[in-house]
N, C-alpha and C positions, 0 to 999 in steps of 0.2 A: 524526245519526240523528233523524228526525222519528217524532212518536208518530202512530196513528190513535186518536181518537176517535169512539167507535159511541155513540148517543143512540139508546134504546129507549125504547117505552110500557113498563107495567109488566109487562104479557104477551108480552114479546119484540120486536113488532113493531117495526122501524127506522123512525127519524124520519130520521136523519140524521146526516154523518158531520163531523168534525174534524180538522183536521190541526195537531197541536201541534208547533212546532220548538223547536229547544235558545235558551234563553235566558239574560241574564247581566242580573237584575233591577239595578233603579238603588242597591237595600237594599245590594247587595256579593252578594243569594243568588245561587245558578244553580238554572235546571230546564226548564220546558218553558211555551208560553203558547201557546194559538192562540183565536182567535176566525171568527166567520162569524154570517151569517142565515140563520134558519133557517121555515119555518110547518108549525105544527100546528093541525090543524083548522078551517085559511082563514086563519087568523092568524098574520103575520109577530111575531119576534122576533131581538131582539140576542143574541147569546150569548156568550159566552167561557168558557173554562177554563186554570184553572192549577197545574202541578204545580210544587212547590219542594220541591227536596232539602234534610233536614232538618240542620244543621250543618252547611251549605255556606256559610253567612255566614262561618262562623270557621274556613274552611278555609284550608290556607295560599296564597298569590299562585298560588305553581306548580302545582297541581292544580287550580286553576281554570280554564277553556276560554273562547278566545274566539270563541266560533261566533256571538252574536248579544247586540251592546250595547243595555246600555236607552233 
């Protein structure tokens, strides 16, 4: 399952959107990572975002997923 990410001004308006896919960090964590360019107000930017699930480091082999190695 991939995540959407929405990046808004601070009054709602969309800048633009993200798409996080499931990740399996090089740490041992798992969660999500997506990156893209994006511009605000004529000005390009790098972006990324990263969600990691909290005691997925020390989870056990078998509930870990391998949807996407680091």
């Amino acid at each position: 399952m991939n995540l959407i990410v929405e990046i808004k001004t601070e009054d709602g308006k969309p800048i633009s959107v993200l798409v996080a896919a499931p990740k399996n960090f090089k740490t041992g964590s798992r969660g999500y990572h997506g990156q893209g360019k994006i511009e605000i107000d004529g000005k390009r930017y790098q972006t990324q975002v990263q969600l990691v699930e909290i005691g997925s480091k020390n989870a056990p082999a078998e509930e870990k997923t391998n949807d996407e190695s680091a």
